[in-house]
C-alpha positions as CSV (number, residue, x, y, z in Angstrom):
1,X,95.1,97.8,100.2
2,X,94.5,94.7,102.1
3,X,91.5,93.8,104.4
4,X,91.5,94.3,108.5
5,X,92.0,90.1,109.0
6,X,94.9,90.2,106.5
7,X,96.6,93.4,108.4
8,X,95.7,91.6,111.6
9,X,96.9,88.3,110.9
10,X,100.1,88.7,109.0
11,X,101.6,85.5,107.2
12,X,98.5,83.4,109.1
13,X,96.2,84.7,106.6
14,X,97.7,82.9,103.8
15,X,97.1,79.6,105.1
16,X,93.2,80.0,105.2
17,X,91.4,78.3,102.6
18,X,91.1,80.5,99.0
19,X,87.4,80.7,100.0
20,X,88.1,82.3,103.2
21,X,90.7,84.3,102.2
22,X,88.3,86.1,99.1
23,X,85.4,86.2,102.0
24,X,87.6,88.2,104.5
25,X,89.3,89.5,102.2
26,X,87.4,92.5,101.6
27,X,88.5,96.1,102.1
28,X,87.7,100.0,101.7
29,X,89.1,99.5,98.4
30,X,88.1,97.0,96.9
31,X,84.9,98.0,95.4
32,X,83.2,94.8,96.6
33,X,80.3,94.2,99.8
34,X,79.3,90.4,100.6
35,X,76.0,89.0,100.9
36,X,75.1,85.7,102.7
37,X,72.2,83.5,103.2
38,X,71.4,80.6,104.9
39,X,69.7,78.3,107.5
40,X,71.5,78.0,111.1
41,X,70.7,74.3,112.6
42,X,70.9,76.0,116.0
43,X,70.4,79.4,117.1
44,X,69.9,81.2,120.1
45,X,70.2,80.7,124.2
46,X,70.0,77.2,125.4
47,X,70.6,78.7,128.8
48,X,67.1,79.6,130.2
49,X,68.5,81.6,132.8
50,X,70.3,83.8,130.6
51,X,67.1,85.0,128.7
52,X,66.0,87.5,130.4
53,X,69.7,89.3,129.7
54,X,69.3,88.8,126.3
55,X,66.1,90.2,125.9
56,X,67.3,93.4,126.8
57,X,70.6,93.4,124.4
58,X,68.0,92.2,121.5
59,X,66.8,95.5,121.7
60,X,70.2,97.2,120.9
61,X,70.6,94.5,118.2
62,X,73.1,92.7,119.7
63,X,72.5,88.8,120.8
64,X,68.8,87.3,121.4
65,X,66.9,85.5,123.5
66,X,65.3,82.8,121.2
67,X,66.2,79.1,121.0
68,X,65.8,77.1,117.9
69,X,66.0,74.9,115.1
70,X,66.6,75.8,111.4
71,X,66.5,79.4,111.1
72,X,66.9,81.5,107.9
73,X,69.6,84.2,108.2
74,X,70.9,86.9,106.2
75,X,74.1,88.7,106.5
76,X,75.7,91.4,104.9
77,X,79.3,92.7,105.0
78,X,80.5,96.0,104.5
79,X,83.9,96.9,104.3
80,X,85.1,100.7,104.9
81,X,86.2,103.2,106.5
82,X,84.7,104.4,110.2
83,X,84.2,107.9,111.2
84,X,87.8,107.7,113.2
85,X,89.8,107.1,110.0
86,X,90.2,103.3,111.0
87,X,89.8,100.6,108.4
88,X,86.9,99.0,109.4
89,X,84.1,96.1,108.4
90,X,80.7,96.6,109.6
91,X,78.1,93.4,109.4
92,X,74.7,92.7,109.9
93,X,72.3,89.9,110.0
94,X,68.7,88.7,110.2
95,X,67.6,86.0,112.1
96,X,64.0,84.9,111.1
97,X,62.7,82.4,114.5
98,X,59.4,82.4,113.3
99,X,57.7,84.6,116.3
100,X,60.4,87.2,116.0
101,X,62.9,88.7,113.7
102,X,66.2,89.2,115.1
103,X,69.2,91.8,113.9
104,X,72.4,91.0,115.1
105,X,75.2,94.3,114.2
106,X,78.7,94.9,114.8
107,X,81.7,96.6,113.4
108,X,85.2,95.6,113.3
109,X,88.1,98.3,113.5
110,X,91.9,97.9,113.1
111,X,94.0,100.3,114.8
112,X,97.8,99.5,115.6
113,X,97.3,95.6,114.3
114,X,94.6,95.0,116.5
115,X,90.9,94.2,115.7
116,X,87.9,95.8,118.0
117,X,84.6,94.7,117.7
118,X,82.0,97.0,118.4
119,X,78.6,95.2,119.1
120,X,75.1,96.7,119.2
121,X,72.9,99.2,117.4
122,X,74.7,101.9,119.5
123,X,78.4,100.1,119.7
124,X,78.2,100.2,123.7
125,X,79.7,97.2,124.0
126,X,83.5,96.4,122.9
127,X,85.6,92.7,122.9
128,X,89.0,92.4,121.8
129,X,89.4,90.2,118.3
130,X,91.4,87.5,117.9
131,X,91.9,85.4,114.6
132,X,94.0,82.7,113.7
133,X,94.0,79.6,110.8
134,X,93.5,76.3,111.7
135,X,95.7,73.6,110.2
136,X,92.9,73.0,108.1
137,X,93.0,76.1,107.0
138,X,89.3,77.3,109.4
139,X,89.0,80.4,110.1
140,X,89.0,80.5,113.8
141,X,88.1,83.9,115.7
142,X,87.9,84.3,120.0
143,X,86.3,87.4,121.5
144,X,87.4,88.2,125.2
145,X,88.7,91.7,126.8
146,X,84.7,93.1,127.1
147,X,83.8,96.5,127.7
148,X,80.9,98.3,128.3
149,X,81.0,101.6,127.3
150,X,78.2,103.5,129.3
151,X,79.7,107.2,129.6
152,X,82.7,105.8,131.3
153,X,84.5,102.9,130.0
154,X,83.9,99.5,132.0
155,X,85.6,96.5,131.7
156,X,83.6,93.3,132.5
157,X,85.9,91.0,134.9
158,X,86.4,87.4,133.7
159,X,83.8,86.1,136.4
160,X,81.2,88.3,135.2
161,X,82.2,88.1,131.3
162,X,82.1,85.6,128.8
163,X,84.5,84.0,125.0
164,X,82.9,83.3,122.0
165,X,84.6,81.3,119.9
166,X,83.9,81.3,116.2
167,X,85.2,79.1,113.5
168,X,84.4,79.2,109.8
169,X,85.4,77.3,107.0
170,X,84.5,76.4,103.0
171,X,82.2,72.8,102.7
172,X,83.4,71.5,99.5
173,X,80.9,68.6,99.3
174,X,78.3,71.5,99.9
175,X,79.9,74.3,98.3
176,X,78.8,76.6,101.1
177,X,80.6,77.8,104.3
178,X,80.1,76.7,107.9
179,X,80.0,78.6,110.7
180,X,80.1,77.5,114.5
181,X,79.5,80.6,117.2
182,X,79.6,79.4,120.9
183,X,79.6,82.2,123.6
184,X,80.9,80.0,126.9
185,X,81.1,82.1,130.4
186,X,83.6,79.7,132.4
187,X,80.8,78.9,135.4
188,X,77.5,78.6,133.8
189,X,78.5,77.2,130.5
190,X,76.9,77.9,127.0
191,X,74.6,81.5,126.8
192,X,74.6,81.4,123.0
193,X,75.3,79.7,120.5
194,X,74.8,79.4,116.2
195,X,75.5,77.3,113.4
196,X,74.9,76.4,110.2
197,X,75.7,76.8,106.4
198,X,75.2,79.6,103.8
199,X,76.0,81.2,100.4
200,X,77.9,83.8,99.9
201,X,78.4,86.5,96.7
202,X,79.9,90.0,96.7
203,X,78.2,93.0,95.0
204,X,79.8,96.4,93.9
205,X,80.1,98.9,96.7
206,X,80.7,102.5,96.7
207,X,82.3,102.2,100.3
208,X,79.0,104.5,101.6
209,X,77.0,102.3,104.6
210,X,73.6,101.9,103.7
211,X,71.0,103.3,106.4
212,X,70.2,100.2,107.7
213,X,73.6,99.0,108.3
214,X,74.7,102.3,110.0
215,X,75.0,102.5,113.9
216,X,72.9,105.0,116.2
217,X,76.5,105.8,117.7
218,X,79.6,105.1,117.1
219,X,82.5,104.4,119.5
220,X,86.4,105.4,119.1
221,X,87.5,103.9,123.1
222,X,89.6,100.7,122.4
């Protein structure tokens, strides 16, 4: 078996760095979940306006409304299968601001070669995955295509919608990786954005989601 980024990238998934390539390399198969931790130098909303917003999609675990300065995270991935039959990896992580803890959830499907990430404690919300591998060998991913899945399925136009560009890579003078998260809407500029550095070790893995990593719905609409 080979993991959802390695089915979804093809030959690109090669020219990632080893490091990345054992980190997303993980599948129903293999036996193995990850565990990170780590400090992000930035996290949160530097837009003020866009707050409010993410107030209320904190409470389905998905984005938040904080802004600050070196905050401890954990993350944990899970790779399996989801209740649909498609290959899948499901990830969580805590963000510790200080005044409030944060979770942040998703899951990431494959279904005919292409990767939909399912955000949010109930999966409500929906962006089309995109990865690709630097010529450094970075792991870069891009989110765009959202929908909102509230009974009917609702597709955000651009105006109203938002990218977030990822990129990931392996510090060797750190030994840790680096992440970068920037979610840009084309008007109003930067509404979230993280970084930082963490550790990273995989565990055995029966392939069975733990409680707290399981969603209060789950979501089949592509």
């Amino acid at each position: 078996m080979t993991s959802i980024y390695q089915q979804a990238m093809g030959t690109g998934f090669g020219r990632l760095q080893p490091e990345l390539r054992e980190y997303f390399g993980l599948h129903a198969g293999s036996g193995l979940a990850g565990h990170g931790r780590g400090v992000f130098d930035v996290a949160g909303s530097p837009a003020w306006f866009a707050r409010p917003a993410f107030r209320l999609t904190a409470l389905e675990n998905a984005f938040f409304p904080e802004y600050n300065t070196d905050v401890p995270f954990t993350i944990d991935n899970y790779p399996h299968t989801d209740p649909f039959g498609r290959p899948a990896l499901t990830a969580r992580r805590e963000l510790d601001f200080g005044t409030a803890v944060r979770v942040f959830e998703d899951t990431t499907s494959l279904q005919d070669g292409i990767l939909t990430d399912y955000v949010g404690r109930h999966r409500r919300m929906a962006t089309l995955l995109t990865c690709t591998a630097s010529e450094q060998g970075r792991m870069r991913m891009v989110s765009s295509q959202t929908r909102v899945f509230a009974g009917l399925r609702l597709p955000l136009p651009d105006a109203l919608g938002a990218l977030a560009y990822v990129e990931q890579w392996w510090d060797d003078d750190l030994g840790a990786f680096r992440i970068t998260t920037n979610v840009i809407h084309r008007q109003l500029g930067t509404l979230l954005v993280y970084a930082g550095v963490f550790e990273y070790a995989t565990h055995p893995f029966d392939g069975a989601l733990p409680a707290t990593a399981r969603p209060s719905r789950w979501e089949q609409r592509v």
